[in-house]
PyMOL Python script that loads the backbone (N, CA, C, O; Angstrom):
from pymol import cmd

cmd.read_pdbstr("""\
ATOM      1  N   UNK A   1      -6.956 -10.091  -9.137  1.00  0.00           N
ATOM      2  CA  UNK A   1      -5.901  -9.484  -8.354  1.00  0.00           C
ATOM      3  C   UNK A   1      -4.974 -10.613  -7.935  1.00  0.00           C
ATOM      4  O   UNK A   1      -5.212 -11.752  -7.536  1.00  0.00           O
ATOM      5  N   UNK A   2      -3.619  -9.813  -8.192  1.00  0.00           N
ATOM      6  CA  UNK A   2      -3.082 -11.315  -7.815  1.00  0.00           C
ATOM      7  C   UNK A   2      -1.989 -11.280  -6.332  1.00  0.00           C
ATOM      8  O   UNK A   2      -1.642 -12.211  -5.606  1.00  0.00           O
ATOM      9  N   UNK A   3      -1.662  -9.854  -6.273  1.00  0.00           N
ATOM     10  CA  UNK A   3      -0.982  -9.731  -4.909  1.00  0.00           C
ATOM     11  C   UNK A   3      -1.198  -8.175  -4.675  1.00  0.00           C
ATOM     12  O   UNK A   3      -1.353  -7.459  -5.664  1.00  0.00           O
ATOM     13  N   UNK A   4      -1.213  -7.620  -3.382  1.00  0.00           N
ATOM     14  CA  UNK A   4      -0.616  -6.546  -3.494  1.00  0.00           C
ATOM     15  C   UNK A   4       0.893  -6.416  -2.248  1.00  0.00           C
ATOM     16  O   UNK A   4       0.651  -7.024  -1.206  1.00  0.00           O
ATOM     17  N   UNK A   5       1.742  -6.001  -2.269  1.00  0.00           N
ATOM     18  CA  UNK A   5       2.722  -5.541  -1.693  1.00  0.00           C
ATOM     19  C   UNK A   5       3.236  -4.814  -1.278  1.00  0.00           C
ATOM     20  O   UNK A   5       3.640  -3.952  -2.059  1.00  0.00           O
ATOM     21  N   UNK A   6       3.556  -4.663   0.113  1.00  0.00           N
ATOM     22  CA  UNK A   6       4.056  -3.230   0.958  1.00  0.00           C
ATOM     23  C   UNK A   6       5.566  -3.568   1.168  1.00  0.00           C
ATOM     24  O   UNK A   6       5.807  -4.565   1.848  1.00  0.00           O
ATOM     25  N   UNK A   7       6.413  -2.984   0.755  1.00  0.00           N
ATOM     26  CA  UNK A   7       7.877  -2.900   1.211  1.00  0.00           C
ATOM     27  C   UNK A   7       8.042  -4.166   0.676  1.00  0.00           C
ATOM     28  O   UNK A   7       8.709  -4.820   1.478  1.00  0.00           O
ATOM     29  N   UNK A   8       7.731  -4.872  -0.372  1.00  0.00           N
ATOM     30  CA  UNK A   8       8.211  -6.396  -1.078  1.00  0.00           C
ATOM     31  C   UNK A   8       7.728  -7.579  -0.612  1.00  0.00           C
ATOM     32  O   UNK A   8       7.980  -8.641  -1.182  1.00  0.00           O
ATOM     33  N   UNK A   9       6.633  -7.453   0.988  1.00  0.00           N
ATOM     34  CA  UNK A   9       6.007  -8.166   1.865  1.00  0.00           C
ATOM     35  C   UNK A   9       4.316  -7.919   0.831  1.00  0.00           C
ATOM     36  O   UNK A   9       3.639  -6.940   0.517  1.00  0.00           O
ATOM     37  N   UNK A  10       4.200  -9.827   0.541  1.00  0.00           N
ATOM     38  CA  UNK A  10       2.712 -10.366   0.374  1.00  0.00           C
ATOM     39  C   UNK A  10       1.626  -9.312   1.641  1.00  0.00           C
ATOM     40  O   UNK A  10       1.858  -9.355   2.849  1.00  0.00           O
ATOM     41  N   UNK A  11       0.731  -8.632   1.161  1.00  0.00           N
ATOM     42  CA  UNK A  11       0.017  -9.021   2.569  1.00  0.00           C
ATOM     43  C   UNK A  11      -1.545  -9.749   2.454  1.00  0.00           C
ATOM     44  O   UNK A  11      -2.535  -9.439   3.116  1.00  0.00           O
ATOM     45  N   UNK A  12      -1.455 -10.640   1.573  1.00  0.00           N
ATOM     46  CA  UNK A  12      -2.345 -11.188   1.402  1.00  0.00           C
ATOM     47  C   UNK A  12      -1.902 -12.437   2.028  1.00  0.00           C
ATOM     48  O   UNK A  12      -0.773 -12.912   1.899  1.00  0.00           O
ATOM     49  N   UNK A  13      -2.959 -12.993   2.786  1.00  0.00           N
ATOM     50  CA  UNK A  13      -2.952 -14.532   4.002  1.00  0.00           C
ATOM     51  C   UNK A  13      -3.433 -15.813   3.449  1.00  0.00           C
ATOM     52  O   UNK A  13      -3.566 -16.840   4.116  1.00  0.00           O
ATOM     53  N   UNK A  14      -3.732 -15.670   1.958  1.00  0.00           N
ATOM     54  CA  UNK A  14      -4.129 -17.223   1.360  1.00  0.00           C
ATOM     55  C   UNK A  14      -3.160 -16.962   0.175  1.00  0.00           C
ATOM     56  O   UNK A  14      -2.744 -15.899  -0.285  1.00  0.00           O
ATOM     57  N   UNK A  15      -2.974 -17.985  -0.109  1.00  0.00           N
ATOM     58  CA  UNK A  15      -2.599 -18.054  -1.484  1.00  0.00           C
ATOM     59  C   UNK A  15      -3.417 -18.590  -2.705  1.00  0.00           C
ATOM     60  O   UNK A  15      -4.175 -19.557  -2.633  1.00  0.00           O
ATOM     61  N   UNK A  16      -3.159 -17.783  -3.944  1.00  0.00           N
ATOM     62  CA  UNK A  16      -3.893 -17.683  -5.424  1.00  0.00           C
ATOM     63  C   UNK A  16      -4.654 -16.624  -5.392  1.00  0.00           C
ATOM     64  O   UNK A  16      -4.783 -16.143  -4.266  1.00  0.00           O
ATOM     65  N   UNK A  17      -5.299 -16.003  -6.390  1.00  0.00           N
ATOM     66  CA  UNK A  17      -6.081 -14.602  -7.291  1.00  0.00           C
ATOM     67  C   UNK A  17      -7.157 -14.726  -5.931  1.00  0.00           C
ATOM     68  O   UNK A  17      -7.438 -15.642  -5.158  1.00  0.00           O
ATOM     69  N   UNK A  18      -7.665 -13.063  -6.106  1.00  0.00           N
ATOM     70  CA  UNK A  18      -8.609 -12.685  -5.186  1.00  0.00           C
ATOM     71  C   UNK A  18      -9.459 -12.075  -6.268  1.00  0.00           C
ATOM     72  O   UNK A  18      -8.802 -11.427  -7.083  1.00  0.00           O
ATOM     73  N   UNK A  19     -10.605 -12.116  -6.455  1.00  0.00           N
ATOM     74  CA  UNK A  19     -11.669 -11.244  -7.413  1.00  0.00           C
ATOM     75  C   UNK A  19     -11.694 -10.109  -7.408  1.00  0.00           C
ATOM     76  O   UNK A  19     -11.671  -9.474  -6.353  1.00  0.00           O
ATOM     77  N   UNK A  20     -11.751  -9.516  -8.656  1.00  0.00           N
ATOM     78  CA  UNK A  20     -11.396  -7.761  -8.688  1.00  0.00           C
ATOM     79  C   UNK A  20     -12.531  -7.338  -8.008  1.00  0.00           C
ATOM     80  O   UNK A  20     -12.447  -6.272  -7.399  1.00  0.00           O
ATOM     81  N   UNK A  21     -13.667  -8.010  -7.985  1.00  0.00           N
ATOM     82  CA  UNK A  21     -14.745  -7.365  -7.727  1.00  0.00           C
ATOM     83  C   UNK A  21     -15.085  -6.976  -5.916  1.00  0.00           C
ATOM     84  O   UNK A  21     -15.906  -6.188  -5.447  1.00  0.00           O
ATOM     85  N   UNK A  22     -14.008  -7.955  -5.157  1.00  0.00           N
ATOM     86  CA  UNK A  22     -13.805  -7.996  -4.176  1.00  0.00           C
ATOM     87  C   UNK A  22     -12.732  -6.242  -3.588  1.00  0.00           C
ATOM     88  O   UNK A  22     -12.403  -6.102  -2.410  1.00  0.00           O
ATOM     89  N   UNK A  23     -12.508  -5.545  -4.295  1.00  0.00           N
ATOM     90  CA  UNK A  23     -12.174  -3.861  -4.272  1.00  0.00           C
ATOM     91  C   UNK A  23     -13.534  -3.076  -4.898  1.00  0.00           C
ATOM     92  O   UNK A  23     -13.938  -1.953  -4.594  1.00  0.00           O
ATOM     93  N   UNK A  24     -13.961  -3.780  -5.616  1.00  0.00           N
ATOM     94  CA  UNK A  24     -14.944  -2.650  -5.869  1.00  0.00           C
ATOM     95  C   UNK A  24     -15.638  -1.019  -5.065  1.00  0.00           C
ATOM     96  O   UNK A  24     -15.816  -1.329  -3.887  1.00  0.00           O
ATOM     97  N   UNK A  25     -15.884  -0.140  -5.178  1.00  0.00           N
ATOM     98  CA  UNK A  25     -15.862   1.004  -4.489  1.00  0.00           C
ATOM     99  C   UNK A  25     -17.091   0.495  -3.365  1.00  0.00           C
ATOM    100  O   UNK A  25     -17.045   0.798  -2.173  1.00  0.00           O
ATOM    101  N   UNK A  26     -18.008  -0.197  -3.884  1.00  0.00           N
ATOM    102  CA  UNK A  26     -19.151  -0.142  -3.039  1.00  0.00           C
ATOM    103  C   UNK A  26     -18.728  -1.202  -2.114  1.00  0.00           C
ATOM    104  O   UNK A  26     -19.133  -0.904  -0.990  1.00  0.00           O
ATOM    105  N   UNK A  27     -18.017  -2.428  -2.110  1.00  0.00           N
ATOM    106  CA  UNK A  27     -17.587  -3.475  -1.019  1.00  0.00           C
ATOM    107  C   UNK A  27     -16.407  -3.070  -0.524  1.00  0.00           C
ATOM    108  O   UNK A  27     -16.435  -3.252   0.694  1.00  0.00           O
ATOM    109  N   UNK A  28     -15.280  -2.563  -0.904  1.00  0.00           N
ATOM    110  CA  UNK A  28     -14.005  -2.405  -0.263  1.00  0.00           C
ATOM    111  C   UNK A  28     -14.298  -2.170   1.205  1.00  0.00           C
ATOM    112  O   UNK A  28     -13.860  -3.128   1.842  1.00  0.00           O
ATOM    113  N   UNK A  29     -14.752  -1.451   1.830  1.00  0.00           N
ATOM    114  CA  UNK A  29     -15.013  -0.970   2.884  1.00  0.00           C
ATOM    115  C   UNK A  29     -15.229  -2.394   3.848  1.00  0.00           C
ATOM    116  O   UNK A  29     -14.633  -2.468   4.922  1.00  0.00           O
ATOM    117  N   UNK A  30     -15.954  -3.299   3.471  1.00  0.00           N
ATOM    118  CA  UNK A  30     -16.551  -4.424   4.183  1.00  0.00           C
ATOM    119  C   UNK A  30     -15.596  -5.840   4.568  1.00  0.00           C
ATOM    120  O   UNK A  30     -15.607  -6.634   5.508  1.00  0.00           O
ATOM    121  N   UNK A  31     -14.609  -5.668   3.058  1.00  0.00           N
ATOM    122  CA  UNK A  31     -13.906  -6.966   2.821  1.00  0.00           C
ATOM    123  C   UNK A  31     -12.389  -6.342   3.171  1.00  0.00           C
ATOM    124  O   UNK A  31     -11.917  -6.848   4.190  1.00  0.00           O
ATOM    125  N   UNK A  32     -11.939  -5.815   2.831  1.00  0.00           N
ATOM    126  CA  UNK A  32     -10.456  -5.268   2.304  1.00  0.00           C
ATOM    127  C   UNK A  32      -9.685  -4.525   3.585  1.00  0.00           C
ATOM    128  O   UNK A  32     -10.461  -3.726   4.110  1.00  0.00           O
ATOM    129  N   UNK A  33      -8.756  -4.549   4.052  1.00  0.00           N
ATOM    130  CA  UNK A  33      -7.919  -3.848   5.457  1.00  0.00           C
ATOM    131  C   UNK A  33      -6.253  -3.848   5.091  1.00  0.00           C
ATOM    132  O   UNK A  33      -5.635  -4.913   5.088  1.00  0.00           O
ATOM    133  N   UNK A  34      -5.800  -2.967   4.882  1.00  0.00           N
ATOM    134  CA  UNK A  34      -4.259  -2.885   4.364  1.00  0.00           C
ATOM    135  C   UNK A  34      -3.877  -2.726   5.794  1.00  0.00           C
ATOM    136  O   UNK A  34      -4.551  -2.113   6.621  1.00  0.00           O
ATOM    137  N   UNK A  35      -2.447  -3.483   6.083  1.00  0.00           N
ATOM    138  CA  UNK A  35      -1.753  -3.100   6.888  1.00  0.00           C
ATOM    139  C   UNK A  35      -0.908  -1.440   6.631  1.00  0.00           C
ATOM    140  O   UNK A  35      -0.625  -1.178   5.462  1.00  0.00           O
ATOM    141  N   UNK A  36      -0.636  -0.662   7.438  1.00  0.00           N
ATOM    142  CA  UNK A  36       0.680   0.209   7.065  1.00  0.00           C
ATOM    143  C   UNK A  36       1.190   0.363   6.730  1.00  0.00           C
ATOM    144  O   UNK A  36       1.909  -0.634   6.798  1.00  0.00           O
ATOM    145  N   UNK A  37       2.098   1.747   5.637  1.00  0.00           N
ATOM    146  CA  UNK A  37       2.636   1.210   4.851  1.00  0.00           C
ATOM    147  C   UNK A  37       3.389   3.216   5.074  1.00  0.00           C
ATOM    148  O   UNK A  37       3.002   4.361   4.841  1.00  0.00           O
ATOM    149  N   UNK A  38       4.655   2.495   5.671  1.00  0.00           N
ATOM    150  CA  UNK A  38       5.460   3.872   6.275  1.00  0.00           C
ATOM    151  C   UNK A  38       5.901   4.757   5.221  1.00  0.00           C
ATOM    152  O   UNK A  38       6.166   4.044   4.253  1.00  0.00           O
ATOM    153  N   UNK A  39       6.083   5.848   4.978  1.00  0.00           N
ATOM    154  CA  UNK A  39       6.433   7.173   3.675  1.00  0.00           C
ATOM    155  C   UNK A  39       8.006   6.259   3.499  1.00  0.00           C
ATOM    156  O   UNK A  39       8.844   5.903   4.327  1.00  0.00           O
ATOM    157  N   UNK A  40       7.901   6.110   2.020  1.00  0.00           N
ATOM    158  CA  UNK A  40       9.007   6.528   0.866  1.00  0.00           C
ATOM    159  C   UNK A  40       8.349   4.817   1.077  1.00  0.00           C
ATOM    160  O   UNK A  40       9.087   4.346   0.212  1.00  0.00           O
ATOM    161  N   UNK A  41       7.423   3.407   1.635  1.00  0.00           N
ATOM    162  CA  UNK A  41       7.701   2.060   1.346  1.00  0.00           C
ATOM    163  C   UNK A  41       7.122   2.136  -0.227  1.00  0.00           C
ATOM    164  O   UNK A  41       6.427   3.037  -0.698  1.00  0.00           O
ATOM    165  N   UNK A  42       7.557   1.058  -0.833  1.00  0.00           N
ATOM    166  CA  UNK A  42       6.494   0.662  -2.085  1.00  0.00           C
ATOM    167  C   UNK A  42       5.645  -0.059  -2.015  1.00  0.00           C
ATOM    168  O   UNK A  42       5.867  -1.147  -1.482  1.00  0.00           O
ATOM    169  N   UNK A  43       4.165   0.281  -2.584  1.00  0.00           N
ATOM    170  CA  UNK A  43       2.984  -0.312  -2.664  1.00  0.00           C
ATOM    171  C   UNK A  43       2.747  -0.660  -3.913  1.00  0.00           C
ATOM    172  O   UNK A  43       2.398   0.179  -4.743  1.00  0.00           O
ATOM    173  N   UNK A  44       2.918  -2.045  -4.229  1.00  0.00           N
ATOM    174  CA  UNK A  44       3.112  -2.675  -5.303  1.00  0.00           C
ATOM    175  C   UNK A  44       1.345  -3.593  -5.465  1.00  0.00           C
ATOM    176  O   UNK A  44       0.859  -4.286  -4.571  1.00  0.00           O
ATOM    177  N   UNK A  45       0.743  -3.337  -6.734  1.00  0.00           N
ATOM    178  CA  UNK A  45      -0.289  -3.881  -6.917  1.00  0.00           C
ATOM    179  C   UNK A  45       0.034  -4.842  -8.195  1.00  0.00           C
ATOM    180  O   UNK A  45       0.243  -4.368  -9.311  1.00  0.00           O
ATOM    181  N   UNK A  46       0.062  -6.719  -7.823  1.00  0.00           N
ATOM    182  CA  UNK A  46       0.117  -7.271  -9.094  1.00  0.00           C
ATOM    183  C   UNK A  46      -1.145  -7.529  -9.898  1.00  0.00           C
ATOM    184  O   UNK A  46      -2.140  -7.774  -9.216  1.00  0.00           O
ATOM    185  N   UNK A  47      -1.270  -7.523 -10.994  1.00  0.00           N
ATOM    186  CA  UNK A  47      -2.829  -7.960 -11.383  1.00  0.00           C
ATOM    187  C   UNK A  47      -2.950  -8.435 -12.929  1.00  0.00           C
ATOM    188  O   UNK A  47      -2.454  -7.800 -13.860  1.00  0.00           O
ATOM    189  N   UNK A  48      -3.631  -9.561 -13.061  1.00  0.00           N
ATOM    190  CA  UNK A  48      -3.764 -10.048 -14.451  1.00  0.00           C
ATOM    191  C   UNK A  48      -4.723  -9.820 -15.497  1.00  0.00           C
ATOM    192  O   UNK A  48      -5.755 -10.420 -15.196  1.00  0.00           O
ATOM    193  N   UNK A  49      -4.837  -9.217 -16.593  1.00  0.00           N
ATOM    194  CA  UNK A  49      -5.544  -9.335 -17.589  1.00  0.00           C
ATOM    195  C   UNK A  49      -6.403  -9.890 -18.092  1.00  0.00           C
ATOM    196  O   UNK A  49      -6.229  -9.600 -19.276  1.00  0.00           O
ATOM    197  N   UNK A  50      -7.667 -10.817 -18.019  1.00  0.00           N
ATOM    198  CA  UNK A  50      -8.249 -11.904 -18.371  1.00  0.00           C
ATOM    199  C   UNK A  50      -9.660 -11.608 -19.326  1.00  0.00           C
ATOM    200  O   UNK A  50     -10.581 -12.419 -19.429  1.00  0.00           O
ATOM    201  N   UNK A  51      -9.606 -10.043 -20.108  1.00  0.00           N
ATOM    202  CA  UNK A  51     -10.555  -9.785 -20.735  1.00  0.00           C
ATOM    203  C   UNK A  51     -10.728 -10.364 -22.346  1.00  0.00           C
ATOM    204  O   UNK A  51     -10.077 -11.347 -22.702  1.00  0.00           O
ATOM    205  N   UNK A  52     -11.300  -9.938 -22.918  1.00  0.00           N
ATOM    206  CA  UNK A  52     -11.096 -10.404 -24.331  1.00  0.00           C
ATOM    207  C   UNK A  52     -10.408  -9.416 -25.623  1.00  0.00           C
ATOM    208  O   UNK A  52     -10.300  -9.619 -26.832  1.00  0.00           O
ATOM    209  N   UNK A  53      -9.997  -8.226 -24.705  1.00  0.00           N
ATOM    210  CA  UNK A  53      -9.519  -6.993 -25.847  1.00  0.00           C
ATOM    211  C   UNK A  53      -7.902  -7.839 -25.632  1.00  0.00           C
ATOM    212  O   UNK A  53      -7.361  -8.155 -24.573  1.00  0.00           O
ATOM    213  N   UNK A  54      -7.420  -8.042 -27.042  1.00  0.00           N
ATOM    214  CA  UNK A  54      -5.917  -9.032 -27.265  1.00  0.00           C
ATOM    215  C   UNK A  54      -5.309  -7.349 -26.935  1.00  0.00           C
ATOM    216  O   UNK A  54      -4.662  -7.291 -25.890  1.00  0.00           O
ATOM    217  N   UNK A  55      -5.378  -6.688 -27.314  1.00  0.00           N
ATOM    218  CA  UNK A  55      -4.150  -4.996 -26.029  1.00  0.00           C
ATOM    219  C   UNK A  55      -4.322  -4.874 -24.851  1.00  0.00           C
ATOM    220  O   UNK A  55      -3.582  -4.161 -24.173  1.00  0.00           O
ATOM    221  N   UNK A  56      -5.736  -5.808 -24.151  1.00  0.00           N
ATOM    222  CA  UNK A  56      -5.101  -5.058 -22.632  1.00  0.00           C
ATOM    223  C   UNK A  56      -6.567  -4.298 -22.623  1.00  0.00           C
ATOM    224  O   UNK A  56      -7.542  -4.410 -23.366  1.00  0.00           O
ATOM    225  N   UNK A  57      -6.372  -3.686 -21.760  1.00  0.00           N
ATOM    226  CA  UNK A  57      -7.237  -2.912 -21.026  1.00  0.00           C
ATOM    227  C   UNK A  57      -6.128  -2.079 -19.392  1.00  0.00           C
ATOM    228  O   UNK A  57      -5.236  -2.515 -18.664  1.00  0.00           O
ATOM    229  N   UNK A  58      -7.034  -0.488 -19.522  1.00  0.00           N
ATOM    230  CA  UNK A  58      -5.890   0.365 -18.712  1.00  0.00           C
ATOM    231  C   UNK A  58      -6.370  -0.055 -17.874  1.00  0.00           C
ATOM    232  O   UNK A  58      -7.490  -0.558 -17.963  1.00  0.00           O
ATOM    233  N   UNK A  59      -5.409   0.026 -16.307  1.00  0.00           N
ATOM    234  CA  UNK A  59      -5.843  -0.242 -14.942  1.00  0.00           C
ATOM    235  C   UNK A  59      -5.332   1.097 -14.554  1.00  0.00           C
ATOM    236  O   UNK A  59      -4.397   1.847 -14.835  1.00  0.00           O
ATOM    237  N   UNK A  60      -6.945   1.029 -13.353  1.00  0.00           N
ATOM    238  CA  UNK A  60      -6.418   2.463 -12.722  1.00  0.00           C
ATOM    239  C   UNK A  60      -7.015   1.701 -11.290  1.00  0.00           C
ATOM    240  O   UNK A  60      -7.750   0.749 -11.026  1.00  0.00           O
ATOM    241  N   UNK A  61      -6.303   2.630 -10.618  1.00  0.00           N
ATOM    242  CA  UNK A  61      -6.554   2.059  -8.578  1.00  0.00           C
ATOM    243  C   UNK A  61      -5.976   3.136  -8.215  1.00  0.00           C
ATOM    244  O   UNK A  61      -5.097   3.654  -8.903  1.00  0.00           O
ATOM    245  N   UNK A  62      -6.348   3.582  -7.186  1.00  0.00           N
ATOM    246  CA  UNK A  62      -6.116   4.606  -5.818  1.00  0.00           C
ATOM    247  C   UNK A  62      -6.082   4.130  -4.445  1.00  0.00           C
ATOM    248  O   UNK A  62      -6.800   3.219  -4.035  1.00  0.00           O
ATOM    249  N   UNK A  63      -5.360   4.669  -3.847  1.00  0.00           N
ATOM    250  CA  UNK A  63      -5.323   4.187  -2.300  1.00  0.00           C
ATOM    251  C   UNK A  63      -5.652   5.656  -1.438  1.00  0.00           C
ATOM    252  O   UNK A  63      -5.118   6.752  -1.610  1.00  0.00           O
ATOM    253  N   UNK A  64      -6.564   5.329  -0.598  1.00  0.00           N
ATOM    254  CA  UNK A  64      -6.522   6.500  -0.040  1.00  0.00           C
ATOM    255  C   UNK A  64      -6.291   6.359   1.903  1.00  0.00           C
ATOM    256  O   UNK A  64      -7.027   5.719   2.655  1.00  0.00           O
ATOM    257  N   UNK A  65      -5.182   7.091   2.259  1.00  0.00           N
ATOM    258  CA  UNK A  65      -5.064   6.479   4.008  1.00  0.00           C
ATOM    259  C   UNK A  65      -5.214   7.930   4.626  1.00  0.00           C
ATOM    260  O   UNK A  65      -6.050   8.802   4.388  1.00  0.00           O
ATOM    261  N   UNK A  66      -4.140   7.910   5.493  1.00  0.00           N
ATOM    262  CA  UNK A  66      -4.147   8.898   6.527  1.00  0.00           C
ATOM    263  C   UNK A  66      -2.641   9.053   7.362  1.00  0.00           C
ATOM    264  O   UNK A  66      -2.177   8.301   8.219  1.00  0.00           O
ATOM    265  N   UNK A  67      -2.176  10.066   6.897  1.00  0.00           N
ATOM    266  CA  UNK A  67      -0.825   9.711   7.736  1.00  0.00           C
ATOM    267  C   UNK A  67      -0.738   9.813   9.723  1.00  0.00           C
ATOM    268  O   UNK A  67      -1.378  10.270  10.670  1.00  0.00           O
ATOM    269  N   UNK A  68       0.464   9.070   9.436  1.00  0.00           N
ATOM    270  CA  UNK A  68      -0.157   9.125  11.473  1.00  0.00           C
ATOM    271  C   UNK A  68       1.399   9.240  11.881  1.00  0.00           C
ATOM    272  O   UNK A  68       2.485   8.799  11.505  1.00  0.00           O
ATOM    273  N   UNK A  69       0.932   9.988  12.751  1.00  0.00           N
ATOM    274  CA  UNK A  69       2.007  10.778  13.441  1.00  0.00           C
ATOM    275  C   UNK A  69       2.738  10.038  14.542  1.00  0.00           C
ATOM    276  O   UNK A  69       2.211  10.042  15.654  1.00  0.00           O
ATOM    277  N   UNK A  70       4.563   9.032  14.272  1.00  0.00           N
ATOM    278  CA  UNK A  70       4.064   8.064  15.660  1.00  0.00           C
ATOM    279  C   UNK A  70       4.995   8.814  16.244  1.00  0.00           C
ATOM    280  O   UNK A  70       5.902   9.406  15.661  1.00  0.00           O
ATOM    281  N   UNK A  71       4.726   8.793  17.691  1.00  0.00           N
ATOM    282  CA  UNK A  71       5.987   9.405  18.788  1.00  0.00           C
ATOM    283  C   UNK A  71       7.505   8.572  18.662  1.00  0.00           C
ATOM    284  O   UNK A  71       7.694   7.356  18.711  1.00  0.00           O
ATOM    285  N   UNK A  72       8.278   9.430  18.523  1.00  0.00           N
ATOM    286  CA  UNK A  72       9.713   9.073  18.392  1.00  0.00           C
ATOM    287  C   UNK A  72      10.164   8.849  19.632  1.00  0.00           C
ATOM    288  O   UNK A  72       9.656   9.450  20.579  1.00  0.00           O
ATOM    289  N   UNK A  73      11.161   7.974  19.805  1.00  0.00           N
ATOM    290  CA  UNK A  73      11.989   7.734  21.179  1.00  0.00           C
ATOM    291  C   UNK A  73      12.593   8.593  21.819  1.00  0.00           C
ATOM    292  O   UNK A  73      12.074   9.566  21.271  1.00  0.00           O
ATOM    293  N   UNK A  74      13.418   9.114  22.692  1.00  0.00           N
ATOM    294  CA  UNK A  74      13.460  10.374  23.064  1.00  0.00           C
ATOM    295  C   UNK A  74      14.857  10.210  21.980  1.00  0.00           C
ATOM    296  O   UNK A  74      14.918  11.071  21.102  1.00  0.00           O
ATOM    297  N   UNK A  75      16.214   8.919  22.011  1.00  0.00           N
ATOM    298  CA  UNK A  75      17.060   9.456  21.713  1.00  0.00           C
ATOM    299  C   UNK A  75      16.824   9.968  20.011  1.00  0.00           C
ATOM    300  O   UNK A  75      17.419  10.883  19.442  1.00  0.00           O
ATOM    301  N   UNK A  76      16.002   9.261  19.570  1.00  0.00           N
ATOM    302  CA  UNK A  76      15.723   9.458  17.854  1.00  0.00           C
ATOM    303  C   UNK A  76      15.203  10.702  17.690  1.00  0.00           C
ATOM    304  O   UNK A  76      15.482  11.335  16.672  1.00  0.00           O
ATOM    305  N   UNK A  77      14.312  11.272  18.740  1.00  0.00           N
ATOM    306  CA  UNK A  77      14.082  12.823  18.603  1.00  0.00           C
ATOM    307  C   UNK A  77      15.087  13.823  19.039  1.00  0.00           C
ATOM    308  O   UNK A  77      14.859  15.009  18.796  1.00  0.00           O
ATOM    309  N   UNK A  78      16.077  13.509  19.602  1.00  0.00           N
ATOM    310  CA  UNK A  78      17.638  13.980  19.813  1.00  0.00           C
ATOM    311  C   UNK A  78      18.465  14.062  18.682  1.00  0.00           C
ATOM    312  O   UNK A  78      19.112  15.104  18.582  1.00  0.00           O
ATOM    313  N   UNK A  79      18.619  13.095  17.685  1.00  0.00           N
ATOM    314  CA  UNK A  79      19.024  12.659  16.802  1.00  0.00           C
ATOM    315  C   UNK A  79      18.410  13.658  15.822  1.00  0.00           C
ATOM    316  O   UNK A  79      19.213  14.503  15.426  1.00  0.00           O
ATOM    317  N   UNK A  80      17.476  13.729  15.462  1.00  0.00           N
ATOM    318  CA  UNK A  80      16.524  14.471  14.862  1.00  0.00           C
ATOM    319  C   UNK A  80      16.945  15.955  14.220  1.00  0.00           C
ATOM    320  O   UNK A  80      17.272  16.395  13.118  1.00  0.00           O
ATOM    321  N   UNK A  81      16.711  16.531  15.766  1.00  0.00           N
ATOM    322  CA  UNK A  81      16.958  17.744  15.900  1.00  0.00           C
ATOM    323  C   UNK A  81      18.091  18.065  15.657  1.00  0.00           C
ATOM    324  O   UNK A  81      18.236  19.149  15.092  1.00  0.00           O
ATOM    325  N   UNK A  82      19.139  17.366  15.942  1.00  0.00           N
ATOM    326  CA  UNK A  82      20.818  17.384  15.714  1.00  0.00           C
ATOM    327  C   UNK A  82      20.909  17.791  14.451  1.00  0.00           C
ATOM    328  O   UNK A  82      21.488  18.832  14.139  1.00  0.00           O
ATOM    329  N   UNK A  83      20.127  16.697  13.298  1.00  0.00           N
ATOM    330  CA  UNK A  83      20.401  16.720  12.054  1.00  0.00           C
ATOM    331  C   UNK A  83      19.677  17.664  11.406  1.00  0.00           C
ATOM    332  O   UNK A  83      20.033  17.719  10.229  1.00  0.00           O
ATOM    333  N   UNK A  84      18.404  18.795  11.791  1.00  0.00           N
ATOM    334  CA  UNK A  84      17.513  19.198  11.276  1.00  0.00           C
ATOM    335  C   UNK A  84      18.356  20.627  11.432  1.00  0.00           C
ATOM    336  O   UNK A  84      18.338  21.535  10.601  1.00  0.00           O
ATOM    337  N   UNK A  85      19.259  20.616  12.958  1.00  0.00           N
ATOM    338  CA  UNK A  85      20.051  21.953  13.120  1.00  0.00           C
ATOM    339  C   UNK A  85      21.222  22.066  12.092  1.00  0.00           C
ATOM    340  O   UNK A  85      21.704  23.103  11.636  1.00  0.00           O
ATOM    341  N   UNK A  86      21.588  20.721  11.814  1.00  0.00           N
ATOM    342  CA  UNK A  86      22.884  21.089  10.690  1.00  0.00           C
ATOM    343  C   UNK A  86      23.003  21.212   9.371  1.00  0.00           C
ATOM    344  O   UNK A  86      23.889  21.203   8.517  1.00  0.00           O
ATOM    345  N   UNK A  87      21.502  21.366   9.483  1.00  0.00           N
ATOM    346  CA  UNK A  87      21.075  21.300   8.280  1.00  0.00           C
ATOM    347  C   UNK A  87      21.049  22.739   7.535  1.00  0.00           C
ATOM    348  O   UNK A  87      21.178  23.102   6.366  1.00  0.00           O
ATOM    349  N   UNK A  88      20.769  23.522   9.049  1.00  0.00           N
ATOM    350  CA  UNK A  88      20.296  25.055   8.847  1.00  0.00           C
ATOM    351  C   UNK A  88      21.560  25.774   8.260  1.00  0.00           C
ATOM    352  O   UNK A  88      21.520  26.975   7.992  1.00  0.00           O
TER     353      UNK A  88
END
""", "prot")
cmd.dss("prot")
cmd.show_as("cartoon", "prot")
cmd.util.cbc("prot")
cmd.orient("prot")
């Protein structure tokens, strides 16, 4: 693994490759903590190849979170509603 990226931001805290094996389904839980990552950001996963098939090999990954509901300011929930009415 060589980065992953939220909104074009590293959030990895060392620099150079992290071991794939370090996501694995059975450790992720122990090692691994994503910061936030707000609706419409991009979650960009870089990652290198290092097997012996000369095509590659497919990568597959899933993320699984939880959306969270944050309280809006009063004027942004003013704002809100303004735009949600002119919409109608």
């Amino acid at each position: 693994m060589n980065d992953i990226k939220i909104a074009s931001k590293s959030i990895f805290l060392q620099s150079g490759d992290i071991p794939g094996d370090m996501f694995a389904t059975k450790s992720v839980d122990m090692f691994v903590s994503f910061r936030q990552a707000a609706p419409g950001q991009d979650v960009v996963v870089v990652v290198t190849y290092i097997g012996m098939n000369k095509e590659g090999c497919p990568f597959f990954a899933s993320m699984v979170g939880a959306s969270v509901k944050v309280k809006l300011p009063r004027q942004r929930r003013r704002a809100k509603k303004l735009i949600e009415a002119a919409a109608v």
